[in-house]
PDB file as gemmi writes it, atoms N, CA and C in Angstrom:
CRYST1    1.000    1.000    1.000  90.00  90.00  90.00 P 1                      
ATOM      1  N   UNK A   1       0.820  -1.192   0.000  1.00  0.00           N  
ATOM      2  CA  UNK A   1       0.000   0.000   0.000  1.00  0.00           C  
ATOM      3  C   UNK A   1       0.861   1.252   0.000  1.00  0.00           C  
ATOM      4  N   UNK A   2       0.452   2.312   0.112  1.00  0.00           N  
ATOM      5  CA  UNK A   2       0.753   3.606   0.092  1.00  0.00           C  
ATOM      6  C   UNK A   2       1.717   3.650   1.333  1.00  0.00           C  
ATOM      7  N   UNK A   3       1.693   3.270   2.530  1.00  0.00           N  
ATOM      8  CA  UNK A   3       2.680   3.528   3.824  1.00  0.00           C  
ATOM      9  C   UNK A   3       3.478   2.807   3.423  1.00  0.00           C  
ATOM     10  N   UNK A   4       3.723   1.368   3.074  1.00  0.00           N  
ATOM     11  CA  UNK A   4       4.647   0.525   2.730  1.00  0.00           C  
ATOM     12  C   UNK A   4       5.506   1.241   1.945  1.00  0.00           C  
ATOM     13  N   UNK A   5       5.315   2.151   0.755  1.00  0.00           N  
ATOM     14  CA  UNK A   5       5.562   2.438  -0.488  1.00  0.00           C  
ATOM     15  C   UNK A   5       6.586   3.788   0.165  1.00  0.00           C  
ATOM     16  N   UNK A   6       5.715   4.659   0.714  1.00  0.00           N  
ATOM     17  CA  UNK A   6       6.229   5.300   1.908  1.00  0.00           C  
ATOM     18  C   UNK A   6       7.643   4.879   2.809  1.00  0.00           C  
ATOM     19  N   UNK A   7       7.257   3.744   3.660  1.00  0.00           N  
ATOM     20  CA  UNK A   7       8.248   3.274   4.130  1.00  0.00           C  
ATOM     21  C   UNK A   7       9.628   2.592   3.312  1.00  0.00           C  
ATOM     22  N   UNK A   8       9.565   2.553   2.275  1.00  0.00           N  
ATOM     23  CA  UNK A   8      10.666   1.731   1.396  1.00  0.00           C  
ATOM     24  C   UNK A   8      11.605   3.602   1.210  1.00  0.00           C  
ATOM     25  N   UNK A   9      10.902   5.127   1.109  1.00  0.00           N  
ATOM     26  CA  UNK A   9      11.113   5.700  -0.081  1.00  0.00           C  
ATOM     27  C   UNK A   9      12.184   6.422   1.435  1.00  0.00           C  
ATOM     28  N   UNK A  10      11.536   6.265   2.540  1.00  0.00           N  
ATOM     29  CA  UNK A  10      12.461   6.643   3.947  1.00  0.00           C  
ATOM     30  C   UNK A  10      13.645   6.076   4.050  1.00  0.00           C  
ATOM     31  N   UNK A  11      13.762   4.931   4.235  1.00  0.00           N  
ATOM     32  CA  UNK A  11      14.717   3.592   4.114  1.00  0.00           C  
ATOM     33  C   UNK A  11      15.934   3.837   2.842  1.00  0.00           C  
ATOM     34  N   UNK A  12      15.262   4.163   1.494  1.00  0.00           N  
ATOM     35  CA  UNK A  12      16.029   4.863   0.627  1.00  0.00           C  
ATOM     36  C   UNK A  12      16.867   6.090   0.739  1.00  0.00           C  
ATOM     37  N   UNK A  13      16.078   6.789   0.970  1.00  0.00           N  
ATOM     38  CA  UNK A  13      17.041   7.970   1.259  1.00  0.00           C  
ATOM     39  C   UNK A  13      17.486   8.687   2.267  1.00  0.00           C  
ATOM     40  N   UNK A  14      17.149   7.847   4.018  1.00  0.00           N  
ATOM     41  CA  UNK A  14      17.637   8.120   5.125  1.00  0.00           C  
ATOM     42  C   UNK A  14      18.363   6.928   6.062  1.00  0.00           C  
ATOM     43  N   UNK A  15      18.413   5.700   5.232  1.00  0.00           N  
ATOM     44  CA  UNK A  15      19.192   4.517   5.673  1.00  0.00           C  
ATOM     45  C   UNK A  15      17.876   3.993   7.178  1.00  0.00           C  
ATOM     46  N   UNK A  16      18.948   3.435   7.840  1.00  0.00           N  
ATOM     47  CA  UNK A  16      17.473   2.504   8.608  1.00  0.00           C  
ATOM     48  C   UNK A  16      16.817   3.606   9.247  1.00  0.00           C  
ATOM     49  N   UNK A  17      15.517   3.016   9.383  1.00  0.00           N  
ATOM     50  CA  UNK A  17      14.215   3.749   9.704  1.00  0.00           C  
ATOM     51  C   UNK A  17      14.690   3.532  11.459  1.00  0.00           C  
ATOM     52  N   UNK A  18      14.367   5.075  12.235  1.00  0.00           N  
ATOM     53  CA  UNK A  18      14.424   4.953  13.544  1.00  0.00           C  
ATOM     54  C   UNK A  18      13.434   4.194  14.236  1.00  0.00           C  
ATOM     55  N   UNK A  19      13.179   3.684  15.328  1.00  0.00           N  
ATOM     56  CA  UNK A  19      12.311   3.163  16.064  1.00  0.00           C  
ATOM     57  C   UNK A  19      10.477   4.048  16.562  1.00  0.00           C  
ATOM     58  N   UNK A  20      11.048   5.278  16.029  1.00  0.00           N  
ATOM     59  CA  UNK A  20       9.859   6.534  16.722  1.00  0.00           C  
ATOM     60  C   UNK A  20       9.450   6.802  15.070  1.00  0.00           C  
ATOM     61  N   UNK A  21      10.001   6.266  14.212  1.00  0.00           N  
ATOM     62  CA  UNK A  21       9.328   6.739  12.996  1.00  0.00           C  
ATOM     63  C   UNK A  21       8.786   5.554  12.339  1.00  0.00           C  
ATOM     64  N   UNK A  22       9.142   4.664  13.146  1.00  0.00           N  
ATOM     65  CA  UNK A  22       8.062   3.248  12.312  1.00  0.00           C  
ATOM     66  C   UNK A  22       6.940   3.291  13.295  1.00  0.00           C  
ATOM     67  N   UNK A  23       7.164   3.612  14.324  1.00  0.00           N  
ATOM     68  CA  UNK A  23       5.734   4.118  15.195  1.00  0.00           C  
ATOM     69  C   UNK A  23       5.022   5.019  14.694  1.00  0.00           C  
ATOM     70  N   UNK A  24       5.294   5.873  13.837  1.00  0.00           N  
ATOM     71  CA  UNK A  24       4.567   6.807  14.034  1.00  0.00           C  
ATOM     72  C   UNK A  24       3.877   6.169  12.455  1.00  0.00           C  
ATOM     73  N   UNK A  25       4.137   5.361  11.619  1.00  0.00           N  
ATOM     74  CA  UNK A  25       3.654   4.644  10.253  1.00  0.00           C  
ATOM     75  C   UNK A  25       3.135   3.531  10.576  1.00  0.00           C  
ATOM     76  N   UNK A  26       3.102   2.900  11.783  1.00  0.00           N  
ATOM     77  CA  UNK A  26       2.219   2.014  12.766  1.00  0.00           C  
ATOM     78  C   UNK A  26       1.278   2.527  12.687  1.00  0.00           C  
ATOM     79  N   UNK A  27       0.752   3.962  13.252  1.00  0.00           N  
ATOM     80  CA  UNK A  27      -0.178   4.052  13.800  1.00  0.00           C  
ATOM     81  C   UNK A  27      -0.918   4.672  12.352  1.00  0.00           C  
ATOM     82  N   UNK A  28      -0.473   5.152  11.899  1.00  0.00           N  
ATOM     83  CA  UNK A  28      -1.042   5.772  10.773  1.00  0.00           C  
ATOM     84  C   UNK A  28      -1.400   4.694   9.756  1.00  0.00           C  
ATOM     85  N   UNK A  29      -0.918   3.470   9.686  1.00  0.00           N  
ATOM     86  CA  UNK A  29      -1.720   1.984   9.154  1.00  0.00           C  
ATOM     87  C   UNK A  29      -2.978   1.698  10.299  1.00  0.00           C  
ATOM     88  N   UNK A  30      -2.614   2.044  11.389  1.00  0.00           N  
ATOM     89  CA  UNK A  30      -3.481   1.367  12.411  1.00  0.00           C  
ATOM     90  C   UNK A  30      -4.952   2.090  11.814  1.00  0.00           C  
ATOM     91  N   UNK A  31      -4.729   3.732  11.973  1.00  0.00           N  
ATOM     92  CA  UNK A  31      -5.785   4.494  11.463  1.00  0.00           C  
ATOM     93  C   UNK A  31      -6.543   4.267   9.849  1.00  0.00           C  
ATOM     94  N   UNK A  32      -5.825   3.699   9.027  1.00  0.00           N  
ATOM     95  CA  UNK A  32      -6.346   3.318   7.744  1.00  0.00           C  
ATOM     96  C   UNK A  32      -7.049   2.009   8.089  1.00  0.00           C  
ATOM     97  N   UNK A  33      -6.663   0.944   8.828  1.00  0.00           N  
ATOM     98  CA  UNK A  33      -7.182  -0.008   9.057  1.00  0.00           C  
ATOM     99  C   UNK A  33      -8.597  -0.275   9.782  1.00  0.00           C  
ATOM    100  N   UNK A  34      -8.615   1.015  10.980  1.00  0.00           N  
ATOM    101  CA  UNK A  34      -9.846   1.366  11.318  1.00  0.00           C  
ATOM    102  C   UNK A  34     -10.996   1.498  10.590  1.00  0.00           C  
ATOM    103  N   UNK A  35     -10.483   2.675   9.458  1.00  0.00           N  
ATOM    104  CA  UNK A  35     -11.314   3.472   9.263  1.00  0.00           C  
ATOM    105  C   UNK A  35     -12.095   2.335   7.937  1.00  0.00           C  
ATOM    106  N   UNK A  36     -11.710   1.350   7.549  1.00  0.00           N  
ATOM    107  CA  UNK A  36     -11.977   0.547   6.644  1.00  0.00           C  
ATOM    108  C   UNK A  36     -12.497  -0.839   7.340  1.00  0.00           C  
ATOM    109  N   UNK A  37     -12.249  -1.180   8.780  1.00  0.00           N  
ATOM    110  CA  UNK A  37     -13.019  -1.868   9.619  1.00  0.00           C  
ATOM    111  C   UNK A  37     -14.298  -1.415  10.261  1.00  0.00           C  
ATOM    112  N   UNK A  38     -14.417   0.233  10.019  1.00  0.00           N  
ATOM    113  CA  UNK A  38     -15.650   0.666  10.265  1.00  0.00           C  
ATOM    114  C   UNK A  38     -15.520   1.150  11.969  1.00  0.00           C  
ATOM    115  N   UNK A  39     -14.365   0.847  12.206  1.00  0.00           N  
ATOM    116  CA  UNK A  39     -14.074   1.437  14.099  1.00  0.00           C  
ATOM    117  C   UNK A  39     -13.815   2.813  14.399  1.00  0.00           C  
ATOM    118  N   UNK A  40     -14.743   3.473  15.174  1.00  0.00           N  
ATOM    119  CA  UNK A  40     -14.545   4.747  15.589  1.00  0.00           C  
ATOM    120  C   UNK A  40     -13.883   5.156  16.309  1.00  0.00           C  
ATOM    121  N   UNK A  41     -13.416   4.214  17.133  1.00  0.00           N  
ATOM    122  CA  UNK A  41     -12.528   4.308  18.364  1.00  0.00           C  
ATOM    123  C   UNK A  41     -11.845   3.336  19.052  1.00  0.00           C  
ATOM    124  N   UNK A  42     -10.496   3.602  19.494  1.00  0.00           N  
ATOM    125  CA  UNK A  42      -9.200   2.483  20.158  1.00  0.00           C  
ATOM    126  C   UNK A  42      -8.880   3.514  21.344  1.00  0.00           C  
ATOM    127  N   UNK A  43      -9.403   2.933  22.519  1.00  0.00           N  
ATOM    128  CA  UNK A  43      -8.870   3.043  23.747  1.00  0.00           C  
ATOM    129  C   UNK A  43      -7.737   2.586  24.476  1.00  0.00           C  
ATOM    130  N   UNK A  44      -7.264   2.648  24.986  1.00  0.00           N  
ATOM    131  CA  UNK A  44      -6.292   1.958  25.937  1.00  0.00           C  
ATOM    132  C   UNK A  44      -6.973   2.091  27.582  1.00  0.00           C  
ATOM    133  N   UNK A  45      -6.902   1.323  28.783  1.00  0.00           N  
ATOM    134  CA  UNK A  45      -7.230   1.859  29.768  1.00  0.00           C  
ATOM    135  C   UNK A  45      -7.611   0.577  30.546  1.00  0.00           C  
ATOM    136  N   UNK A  46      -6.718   0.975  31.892  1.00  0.00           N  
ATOM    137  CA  UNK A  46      -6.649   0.341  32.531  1.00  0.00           C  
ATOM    138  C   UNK A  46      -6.034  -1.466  31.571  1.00  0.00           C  
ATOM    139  N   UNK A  47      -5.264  -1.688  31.408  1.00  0.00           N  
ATOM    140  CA  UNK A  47      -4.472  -2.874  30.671  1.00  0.00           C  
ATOM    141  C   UNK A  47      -5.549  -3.402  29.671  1.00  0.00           C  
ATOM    142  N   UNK A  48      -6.290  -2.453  29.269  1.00  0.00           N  
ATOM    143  CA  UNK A  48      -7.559  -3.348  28.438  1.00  0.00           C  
ATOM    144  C   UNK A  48      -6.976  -2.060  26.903  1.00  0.00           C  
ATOM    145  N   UNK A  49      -7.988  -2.495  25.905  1.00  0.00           N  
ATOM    146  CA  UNK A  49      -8.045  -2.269  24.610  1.00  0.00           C  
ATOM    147  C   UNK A  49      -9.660  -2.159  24.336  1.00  0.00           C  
ATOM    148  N   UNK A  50     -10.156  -0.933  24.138  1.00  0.00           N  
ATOM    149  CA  UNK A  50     -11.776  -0.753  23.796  1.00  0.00           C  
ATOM    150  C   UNK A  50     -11.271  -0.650  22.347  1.00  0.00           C  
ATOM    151  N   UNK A  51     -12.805  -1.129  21.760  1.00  0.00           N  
ATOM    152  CA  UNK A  51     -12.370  -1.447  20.034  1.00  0.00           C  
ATOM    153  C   UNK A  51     -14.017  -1.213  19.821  1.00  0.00           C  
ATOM    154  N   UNK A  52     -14.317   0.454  19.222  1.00  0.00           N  
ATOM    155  CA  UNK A  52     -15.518   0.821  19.654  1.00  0.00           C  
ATOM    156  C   UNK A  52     -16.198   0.896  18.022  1.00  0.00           C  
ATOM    157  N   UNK A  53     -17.277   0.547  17.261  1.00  0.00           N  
ATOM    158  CA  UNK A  53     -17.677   0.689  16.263  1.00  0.00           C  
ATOM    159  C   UNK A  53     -18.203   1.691  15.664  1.00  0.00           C  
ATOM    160  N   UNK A  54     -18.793   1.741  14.468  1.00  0.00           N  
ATOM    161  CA  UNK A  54     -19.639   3.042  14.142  1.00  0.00           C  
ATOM    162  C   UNK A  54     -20.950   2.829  14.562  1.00  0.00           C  
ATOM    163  N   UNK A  55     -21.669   3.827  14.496  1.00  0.00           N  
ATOM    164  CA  UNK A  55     -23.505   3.632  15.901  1.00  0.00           C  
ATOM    165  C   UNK A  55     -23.473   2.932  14.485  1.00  0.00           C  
ATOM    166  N   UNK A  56     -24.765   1.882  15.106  1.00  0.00           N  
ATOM    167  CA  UNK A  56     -25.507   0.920  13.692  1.00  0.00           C  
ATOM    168  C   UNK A  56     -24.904   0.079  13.066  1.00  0.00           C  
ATOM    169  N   UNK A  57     -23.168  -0.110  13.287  1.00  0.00           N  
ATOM    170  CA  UNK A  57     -22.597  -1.289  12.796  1.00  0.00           C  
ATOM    171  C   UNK A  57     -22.368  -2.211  13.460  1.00  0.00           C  
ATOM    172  N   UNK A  58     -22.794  -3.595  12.873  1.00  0.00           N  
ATOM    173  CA  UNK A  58     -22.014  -4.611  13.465  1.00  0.00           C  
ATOM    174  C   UNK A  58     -21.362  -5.779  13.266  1.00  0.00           C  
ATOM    175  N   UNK A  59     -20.332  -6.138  13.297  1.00  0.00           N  
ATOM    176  CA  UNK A  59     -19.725  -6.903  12.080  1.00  0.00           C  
ATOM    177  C   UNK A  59     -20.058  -8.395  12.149  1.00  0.00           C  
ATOM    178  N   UNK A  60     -19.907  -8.881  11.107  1.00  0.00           N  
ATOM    179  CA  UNK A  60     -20.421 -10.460  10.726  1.00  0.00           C  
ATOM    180  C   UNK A  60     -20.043 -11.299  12.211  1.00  0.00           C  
ATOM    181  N   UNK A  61     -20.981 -12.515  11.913  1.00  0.00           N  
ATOM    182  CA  UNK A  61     -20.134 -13.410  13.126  1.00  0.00           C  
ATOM    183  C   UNK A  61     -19.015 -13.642  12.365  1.00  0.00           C  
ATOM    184  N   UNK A  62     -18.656 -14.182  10.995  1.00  0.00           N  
ATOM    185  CA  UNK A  62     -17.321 -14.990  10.552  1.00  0.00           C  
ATOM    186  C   UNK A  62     -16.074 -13.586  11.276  1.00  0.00           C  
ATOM    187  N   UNK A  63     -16.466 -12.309  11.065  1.00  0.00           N  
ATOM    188  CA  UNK A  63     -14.927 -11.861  11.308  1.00  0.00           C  
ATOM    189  C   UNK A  63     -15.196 -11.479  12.921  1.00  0.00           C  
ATOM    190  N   UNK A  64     -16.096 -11.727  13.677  1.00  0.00           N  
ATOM    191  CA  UNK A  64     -16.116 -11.955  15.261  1.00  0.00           C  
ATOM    192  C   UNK A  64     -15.129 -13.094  15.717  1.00  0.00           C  
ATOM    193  N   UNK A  65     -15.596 -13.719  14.494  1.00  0.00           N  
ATOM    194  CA  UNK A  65     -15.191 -15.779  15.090  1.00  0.00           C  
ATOM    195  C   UNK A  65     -13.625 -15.816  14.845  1.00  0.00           C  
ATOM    196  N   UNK A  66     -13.453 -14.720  13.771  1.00  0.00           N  
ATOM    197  CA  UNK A  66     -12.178 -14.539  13.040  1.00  0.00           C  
ATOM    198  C   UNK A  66     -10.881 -14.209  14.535  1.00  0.00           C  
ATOM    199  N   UNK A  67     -11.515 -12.786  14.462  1.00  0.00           N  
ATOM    200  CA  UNK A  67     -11.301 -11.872  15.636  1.00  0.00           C  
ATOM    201  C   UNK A  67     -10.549 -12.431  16.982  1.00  0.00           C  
ATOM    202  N   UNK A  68     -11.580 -13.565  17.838  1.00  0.00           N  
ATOM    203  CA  UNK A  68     -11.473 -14.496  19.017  1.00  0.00           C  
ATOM    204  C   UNK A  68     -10.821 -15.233  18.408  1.00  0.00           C  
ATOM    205  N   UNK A  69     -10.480 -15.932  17.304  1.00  0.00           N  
ATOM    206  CA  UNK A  69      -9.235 -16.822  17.626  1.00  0.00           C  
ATOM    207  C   UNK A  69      -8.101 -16.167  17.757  1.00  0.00           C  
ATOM    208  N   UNK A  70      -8.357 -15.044  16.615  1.00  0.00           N  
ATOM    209  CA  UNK A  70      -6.795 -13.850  16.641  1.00  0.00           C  
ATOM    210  C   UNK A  70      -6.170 -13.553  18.057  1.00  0.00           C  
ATOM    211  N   UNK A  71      -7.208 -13.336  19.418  1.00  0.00           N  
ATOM    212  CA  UNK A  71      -6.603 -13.085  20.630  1.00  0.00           C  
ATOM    213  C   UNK A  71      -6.148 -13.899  21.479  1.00  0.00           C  
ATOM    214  N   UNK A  72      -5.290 -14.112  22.041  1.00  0.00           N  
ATOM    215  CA  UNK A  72      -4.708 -14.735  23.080  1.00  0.00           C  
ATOM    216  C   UNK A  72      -5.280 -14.457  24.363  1.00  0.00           C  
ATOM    217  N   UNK A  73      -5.481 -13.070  24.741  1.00  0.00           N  
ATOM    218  CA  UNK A  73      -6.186 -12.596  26.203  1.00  0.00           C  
ATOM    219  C   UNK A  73      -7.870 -12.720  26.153  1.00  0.00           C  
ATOM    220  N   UNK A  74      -7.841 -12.248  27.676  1.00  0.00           N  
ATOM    221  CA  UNK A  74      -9.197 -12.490  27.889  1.00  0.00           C  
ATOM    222  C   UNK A  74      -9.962 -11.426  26.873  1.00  0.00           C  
ATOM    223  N   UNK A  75     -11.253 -11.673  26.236  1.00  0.00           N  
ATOM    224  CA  UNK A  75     -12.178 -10.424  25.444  1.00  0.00           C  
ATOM    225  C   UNK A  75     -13.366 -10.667  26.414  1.00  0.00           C  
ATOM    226  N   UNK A  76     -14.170  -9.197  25.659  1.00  0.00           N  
ATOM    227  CA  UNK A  76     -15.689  -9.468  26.337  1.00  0.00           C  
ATOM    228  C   UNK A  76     -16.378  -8.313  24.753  1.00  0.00           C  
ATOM    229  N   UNK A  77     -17.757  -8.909  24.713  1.00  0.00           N  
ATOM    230  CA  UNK A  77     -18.192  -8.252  24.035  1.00  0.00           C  
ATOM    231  C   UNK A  77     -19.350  -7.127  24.042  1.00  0.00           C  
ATOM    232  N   UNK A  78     -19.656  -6.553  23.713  1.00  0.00           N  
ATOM    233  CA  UNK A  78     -20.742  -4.992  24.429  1.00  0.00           C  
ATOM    234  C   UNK A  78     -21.577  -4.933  23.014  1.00  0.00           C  
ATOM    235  N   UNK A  79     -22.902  -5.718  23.570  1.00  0.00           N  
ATOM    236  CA  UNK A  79     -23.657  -5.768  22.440  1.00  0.00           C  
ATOM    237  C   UNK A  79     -24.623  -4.278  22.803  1.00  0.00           C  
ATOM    238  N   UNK A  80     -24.538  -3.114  22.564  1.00  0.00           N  
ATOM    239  CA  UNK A  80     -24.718  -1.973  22.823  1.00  0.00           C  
ATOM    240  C   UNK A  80     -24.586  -1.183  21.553  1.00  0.00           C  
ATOM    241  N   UNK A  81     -25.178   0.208  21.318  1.00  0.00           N  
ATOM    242  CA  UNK A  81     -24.958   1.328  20.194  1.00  0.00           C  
ATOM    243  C   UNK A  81     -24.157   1.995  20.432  1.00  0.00           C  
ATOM    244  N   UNK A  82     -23.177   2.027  20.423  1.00  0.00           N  
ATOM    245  CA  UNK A  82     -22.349   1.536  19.244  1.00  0.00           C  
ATOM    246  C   UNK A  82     -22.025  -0.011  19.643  1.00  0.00           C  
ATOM    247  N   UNK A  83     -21.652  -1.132  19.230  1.00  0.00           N  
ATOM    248  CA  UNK A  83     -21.048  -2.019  19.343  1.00  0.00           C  
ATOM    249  C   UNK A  83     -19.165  -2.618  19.588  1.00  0.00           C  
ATOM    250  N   UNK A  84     -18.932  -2.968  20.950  1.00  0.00           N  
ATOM    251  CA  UNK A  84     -17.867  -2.790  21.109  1.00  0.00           C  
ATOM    252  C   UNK A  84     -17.444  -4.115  21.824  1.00  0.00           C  
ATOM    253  N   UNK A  85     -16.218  -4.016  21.346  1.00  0.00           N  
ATOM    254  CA  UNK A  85     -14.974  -5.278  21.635  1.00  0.00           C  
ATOM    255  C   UNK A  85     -13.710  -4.834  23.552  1.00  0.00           C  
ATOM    256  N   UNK A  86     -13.757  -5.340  23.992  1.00  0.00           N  
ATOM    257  CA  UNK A  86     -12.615  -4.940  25.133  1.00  0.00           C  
ATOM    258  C   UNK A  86     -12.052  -6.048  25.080  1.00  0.00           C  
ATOM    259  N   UNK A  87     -10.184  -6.174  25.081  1.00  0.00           N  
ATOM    260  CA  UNK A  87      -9.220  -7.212  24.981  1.00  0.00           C  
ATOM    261  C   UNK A  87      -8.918  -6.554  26.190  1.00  0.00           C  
ATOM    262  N   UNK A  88      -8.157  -7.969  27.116  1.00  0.00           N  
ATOM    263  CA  UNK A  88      -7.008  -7.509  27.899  1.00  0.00           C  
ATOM    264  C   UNK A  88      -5.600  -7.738  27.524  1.00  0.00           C  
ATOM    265  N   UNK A  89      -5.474  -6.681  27.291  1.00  0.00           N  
ATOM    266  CA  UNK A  89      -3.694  -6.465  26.528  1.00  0.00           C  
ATOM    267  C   UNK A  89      -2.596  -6.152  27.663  1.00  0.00           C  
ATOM    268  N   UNK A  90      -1.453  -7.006  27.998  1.00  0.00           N  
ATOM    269  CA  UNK A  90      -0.890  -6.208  29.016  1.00  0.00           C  
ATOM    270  C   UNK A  90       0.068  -5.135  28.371  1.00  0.00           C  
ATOM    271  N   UNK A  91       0.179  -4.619  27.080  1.00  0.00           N  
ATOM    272  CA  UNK A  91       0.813  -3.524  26.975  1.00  0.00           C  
ATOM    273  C   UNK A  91       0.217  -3.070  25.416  1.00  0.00           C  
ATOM    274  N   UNK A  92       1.163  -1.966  24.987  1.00  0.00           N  
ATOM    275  CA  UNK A  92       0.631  -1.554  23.667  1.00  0.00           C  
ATOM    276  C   UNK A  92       1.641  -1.916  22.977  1.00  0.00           C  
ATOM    277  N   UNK A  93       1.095  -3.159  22.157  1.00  0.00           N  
ATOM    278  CA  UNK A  93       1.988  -3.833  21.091  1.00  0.00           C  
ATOM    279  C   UNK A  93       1.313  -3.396  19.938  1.00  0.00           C  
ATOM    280  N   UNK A  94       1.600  -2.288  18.857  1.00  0.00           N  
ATOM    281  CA  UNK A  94       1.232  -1.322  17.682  1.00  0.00           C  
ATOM    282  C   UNK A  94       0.865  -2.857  16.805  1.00  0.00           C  
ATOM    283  N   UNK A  95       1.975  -4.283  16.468  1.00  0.00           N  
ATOM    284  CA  UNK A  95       1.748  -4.807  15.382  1.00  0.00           C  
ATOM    285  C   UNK A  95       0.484  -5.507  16.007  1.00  0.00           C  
ATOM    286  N   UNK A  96       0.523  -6.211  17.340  1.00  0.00           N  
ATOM    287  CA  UNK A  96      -0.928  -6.999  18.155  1.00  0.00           C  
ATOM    288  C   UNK A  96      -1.740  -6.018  17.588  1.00  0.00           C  
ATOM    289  N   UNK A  97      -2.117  -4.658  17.791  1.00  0.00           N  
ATOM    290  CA  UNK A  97      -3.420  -3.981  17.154  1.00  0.00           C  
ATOM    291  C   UNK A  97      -3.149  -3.762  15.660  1.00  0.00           C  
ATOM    292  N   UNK A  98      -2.489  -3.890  15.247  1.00  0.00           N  
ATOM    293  CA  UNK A  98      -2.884  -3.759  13.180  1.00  0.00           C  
ATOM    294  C   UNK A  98      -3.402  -5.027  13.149  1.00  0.00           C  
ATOM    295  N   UNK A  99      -2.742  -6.385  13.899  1.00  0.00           N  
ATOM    296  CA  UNK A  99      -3.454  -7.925  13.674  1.00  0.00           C  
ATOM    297  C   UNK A  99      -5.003  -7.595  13.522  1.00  0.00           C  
ATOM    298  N   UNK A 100      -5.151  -6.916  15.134  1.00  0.00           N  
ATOM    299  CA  UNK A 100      -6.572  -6.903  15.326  1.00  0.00           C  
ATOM    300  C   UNK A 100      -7.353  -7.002  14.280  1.00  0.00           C  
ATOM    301  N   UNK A 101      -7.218  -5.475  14.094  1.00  0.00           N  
ATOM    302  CA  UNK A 101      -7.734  -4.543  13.024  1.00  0.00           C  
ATOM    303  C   UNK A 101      -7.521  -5.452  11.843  1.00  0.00           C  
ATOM    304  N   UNK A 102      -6.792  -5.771  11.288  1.00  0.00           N  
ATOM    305  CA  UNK A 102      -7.101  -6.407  10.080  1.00  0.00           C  
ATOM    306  C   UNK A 102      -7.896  -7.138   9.890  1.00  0.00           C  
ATOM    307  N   UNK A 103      -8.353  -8.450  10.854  1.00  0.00           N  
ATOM    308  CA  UNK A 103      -8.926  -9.311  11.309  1.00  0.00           C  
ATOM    309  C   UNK A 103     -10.379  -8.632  11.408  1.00  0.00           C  
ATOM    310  N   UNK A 104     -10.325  -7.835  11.706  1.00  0.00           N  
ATOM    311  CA  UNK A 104     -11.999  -6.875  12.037  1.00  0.00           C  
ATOM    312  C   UNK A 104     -12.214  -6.257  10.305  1.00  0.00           C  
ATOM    313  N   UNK A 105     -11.216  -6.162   9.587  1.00  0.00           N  
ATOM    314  CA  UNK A 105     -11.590  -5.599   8.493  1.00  0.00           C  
ATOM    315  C   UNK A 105     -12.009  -6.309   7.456  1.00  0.00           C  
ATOM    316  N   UNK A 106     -11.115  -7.555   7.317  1.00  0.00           N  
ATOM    317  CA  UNK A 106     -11.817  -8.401   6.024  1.00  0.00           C  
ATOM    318  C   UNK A 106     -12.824  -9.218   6.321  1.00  0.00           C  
ATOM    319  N   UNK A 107     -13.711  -9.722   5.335  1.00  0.00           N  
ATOM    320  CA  UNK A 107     -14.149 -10.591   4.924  1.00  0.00           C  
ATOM    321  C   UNK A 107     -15.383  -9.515   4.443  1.00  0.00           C  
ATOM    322  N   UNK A 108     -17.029 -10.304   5.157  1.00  0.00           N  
ATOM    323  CA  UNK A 108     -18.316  -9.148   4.721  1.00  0.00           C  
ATOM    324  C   UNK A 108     -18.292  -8.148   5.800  1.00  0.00           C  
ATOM    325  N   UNK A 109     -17.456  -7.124   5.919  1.00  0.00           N  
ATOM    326  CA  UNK A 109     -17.620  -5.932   6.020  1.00  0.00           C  
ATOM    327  C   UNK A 109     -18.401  -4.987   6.566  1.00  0.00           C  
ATOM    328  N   UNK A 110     -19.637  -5.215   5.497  1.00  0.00           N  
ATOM    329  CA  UNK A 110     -20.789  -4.095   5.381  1.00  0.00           C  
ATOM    330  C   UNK A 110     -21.857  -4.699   6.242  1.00  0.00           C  
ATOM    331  N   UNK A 111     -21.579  -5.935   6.812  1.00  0.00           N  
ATOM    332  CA  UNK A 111     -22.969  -6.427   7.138  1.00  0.00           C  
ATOM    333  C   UNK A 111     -23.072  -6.099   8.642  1.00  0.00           C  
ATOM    334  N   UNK A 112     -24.331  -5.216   8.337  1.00  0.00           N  
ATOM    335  CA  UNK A 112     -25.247  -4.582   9.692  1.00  0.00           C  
ATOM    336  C   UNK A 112     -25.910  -5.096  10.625  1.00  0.00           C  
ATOM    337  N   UNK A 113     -26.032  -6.435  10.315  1.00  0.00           N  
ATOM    338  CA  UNK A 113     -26.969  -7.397  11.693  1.00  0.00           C  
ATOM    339  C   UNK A 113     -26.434  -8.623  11.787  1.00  0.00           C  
ATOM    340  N   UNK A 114     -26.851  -9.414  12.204  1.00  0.00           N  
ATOM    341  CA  UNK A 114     -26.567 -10.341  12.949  1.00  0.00           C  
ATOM    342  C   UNK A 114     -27.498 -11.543  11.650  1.00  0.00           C  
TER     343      UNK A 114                                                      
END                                                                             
C-alpha cells in the first residue's frame, strides 16, 4: 500500500528507519485499518483495549469468530450502540493492534446485523 511504499522511499534515502518513525507509520496503518473496519474508536485503559464501532454497525459473526481466535487474552463483548470489543492487553503492542484490526476488516464488512 501507500505507507509501505512510503516506508521503502524513507529507508532509501535516510538509511534505517528509527524506532519513533516506524511508530509513528504504525499508527497511521493502524488508522487506515480502522477506518476501513468501520471502528470509531481504540482506547487503551486500565491494561484493556476498547475497540468501539460506528452507531448501527455490526460486524459479521465470521470476522467476530475470526477476531477471538486472533486473541490470546481475555475479550468481552458490548452488544450496545455503538457495538464494542474490550481485549485484555498487558501492553501496547502497535503490530498486536494492526493484527486486530485487520482481522476486524476483512471478509463481509458491510454487514449490519446479525
Amino acid at each position: 500500500e501507500k505507507i509501505e511504499i512510503e516506508k521503502r522511499k524513507f529507508k532509501d534515502r535516510f538509511g534505517k528507519m528509527p524506532k519513533e518513525i516506524r511508530s509513528l507509520y504504525d499508527l497511521q496503518e493502524i488508522k487506515i485499518l480502522c477506518k476501513e473496519a468501520k471502528i470509531s474508536k481504540l482506547k487503551f485503559f486500565n491494561k484493556k483495549l476498547l475497540i468501539e464501532f460506528f452507531i448501527d454497525y455490526y460486524p459479521s459473526l465470521e470476522i467476530l469468530n475470526r477476531t477471538v481466535k486472533s486473541v490470546s487474552e481475555n475479550f468481552e463483548f458490548r452488544y450496545e450502540n455503538p457495538f464494542s470489543i474490550i481485549i485484555s492487553i498487558s501492553g501496547i503492542e502497535l503490530n498486536y493492534i494492526k493484527n486486530i484490526c485487520r482481522n476486524l476488516e476483512y471478509g463481509d464488512k458491510f454487514t449490519n446485523n446479525y
